[in-house]
N, C-alpha and C positions, 0 to 999 in steps of 0.2 A: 515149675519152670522159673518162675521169680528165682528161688533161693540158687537153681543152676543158674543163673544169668549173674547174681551177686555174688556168687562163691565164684565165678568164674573171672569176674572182673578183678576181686579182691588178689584173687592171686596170681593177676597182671601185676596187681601196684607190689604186691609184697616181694616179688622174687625179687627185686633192686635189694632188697635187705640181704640178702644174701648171694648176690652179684661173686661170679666169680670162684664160691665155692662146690665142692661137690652135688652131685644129682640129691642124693642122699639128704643131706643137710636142706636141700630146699622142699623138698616131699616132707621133713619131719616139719617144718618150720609149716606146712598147710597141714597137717593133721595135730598140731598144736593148735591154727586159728578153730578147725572142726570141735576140736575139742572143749576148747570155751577157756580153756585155761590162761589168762590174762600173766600171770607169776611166769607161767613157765617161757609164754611168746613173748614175755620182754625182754628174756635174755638172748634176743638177736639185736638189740637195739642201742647204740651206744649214747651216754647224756647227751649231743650236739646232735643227735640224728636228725632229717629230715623226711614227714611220710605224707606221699601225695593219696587223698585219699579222690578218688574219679568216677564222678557222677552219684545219684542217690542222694539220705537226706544226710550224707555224713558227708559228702563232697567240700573240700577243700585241703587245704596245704595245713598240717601239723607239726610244731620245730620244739627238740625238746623233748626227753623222754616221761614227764609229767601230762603235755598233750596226745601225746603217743597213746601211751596208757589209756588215757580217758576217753578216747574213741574207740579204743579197742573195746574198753568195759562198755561203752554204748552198745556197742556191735552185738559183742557176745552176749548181751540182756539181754537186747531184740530178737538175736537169733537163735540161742538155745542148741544145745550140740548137733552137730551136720555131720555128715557122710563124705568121705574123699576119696575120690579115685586120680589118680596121675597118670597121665597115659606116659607121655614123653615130657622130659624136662631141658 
């Protein structure tokens, strides 16, 4: 239930990264965070980006693709590959 309640908030904050573009492109961009892969989820991310990250022990504002990063590689240590289902986007 934790990791539903985490994985489900994460990808409130994250679909802003890809605002605007297809279903598709937002579904790959949460089975890249499941996946752990840090290389492949920054290439939604441009150097000036900005990532709110909401609530839990990573909670706060990220500016920078260097900070970006680093929370992500927090994330993805801690959590270790996860399971995603998309219902509607």
């Amino acid at each position: 239930m934790k990791k539903l309640l985490l994985v489900s908030t994460l990808a409130l904050a994250s679909v802003t990264a890809f605002a605007g573009q297809p279903a598709a492109d937002a579904k790959l961009h949460f089975q890249t965070i499941a996946s752990g892969d840090v290389a492949a989820l920054m290439h939604g991310y441009a150097d000036s980006a900005q990532f709110n990250w909401v609530a839990g022990p990573l909670d706060g504002t990220y500016a920078g693709a260097d900070a970006i990063r680093g929370v992500w590689e927090k994330f993805t240590k801690a959590q270790g590959p996860l399971k995603v289902a998309v219902d509607k986007v």
